[in-house]
C-alpha positions as CSV (number, residue, x, y, z in Angstrom):
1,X,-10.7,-8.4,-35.2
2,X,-12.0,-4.8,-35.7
3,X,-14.8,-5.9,-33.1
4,X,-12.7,-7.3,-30.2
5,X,-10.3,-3.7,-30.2
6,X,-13.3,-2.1,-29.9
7,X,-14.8,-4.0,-27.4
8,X,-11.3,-3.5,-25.6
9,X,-11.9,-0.2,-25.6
10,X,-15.3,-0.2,-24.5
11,X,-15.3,-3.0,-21.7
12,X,-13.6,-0.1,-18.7
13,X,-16.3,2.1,-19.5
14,X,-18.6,-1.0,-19.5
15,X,-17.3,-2.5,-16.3
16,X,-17.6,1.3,-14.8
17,X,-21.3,1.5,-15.4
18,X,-22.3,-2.1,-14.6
19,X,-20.3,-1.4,-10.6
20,X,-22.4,1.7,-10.5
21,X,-25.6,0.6,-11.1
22,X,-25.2,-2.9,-8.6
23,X,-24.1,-0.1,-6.1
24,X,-27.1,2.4,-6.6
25,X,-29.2,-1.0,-6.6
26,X,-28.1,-2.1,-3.2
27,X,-28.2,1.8,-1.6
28,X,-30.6,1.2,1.6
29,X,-33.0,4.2,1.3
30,X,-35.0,5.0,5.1
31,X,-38.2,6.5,4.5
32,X,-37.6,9.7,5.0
33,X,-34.1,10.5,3.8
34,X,-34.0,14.4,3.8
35,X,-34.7,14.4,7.4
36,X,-31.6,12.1,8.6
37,X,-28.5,14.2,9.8
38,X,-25.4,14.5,7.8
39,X,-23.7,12.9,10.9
40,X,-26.4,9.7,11.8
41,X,-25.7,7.2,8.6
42,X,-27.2,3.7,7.7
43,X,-26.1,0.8,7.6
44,X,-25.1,-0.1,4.2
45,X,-24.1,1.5,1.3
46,X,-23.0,5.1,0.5
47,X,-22.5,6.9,-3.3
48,X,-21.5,10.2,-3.7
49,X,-21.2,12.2,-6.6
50,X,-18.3,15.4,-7.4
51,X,-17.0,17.3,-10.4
52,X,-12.7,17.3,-10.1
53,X,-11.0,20.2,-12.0
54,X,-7.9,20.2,-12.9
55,X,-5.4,20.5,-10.4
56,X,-8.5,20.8,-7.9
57,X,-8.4,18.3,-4.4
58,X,-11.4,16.7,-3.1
59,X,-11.9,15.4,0.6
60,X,-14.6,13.6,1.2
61,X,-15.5,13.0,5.5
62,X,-17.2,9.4,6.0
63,X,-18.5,8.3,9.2
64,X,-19.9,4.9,9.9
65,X,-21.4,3.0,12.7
66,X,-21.4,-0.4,11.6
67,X,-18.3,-2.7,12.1
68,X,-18.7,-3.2,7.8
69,X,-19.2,-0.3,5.6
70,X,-18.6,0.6,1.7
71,X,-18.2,4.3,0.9
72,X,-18.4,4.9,-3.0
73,X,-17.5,8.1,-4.2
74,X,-18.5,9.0,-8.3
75,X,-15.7,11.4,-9.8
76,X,-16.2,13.7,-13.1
77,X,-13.2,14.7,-13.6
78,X,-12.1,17.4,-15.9
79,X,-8.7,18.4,-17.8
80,X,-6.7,15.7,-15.1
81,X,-4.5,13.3,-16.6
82,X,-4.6,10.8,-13.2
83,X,-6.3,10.4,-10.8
84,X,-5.2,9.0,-7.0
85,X,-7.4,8.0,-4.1
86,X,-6.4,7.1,-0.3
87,X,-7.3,7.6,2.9
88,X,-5.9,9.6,5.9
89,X,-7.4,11.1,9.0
90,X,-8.4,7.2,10.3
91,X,-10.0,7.5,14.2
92,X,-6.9,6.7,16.6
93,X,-9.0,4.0,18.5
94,X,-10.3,2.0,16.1
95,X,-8.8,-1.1,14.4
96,X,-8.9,-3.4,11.4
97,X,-8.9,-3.2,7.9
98,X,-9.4,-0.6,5.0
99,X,-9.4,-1.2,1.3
100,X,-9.5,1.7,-1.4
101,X,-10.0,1.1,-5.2
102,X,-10.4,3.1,-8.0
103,X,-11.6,2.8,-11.4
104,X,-11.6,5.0,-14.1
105,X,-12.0,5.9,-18.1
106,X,-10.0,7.2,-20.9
107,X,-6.7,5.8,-19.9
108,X,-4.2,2.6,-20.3
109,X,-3.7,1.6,-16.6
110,X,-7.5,2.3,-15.5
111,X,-7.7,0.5,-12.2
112,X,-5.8,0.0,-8.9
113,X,-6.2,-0.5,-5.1
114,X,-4.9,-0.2,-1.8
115,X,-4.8,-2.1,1.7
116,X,-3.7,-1.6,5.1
117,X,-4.6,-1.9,8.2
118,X,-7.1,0.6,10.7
119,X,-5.1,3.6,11.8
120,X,-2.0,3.3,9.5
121,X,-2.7,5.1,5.9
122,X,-0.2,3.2,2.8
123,X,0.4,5.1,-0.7
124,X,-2.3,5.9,-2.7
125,X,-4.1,4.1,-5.5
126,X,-3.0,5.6,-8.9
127,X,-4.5,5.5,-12.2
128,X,-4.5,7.0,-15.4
129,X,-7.8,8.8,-17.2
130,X,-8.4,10.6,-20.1
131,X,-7.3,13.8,-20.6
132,X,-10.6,16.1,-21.0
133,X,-13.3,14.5,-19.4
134,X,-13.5,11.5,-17.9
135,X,-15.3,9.3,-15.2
136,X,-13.7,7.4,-12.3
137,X,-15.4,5.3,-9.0
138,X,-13.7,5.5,-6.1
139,X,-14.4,3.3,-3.0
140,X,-13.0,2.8,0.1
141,X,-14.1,0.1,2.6
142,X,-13.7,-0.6,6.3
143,X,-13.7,-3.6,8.5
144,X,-13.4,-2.5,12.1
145,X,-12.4,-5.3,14.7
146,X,-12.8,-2.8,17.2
147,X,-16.3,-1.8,19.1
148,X,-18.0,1.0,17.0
149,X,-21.9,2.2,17.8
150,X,-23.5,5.6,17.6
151,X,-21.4,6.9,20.5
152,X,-18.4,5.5,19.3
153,X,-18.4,5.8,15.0
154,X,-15.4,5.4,13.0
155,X,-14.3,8.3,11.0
156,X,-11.9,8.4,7.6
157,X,-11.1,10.9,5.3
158,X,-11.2,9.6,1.2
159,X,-8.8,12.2,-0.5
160,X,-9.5,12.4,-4.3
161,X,-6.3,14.1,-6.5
162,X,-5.0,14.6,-9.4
């Protein structure tokens, strides 16, 4: 019994690592990454890593040229109780789907998600995490219906708070 309420405890932190490594796995990678602009981005995958303090914001600008696109987004947060994740400042012009989720450590409700459809914005997903610090993956996909290229890229803003 002492096993299985310590596997419990141990599977969200478990579960955390094994998403994170399929996505670092699956990251395309050109062949000369440093030398692609912030604003030109490959199809695929996307992980990013920041530190939350407490009380502290993050905004985190995507832009994607692809009609499907996954933007993960790693979070060490410190001295935050929860964490919540959505996603506001959609482009106007483009349609479909969004989806965020959000996983995270240290707390009794540690996962939640979010839908809704390209431009409107919904509530935020909400979880709990532990109180000093503790890890959380945040990840917002898009399926735009509508024509998106180079000229034409669909922008979203992930908003990361405690």
């Amino acid at each position: 019994m002492k096993r299985l309420q310590e596997f419990k405890k141990a599977s969200p932190v478990l579960t955390i690592w094994l998403i994170i490594a399929l996505l670092i796995v699956t990251v395309p990678a050109a062949a000369d990454d440093a030398e692609i602009p912030d604003d030109a981005e490959t199809p695929g995958q996307s992980l990013k890593f920041v530190t939350l303090l407490s009380g502290n914001t993050i905004n985190v600008v995507t832009t994607q040229i692809t009609p499907f696109r996954v933007h993960s987004v790693f979070v060490t947060s410190i001295g935050n109780r929860t964490l919540t994740a959505n996603i506001s400042n959609l482009t106007d012009s483009a349609s479909g789907l969004w989806f965020v989720s959000l996983f995270g450590t240290g707390g009794v409700k540690w996962a939640s998600s979010s839908l809704g459809v390209i431009p409107a914005t919904s509530p935020a997903a909400q979880i709990d995490i532990g109180r000093e610090v503790s890890f959380a993956l945040a990840t917002v996909t898009l399926f735009v219906t509508s024509p998106v290229d180079a000229e034409n890229p669909v922008s979203c803003t992930l908003k990361i708070a405690p």
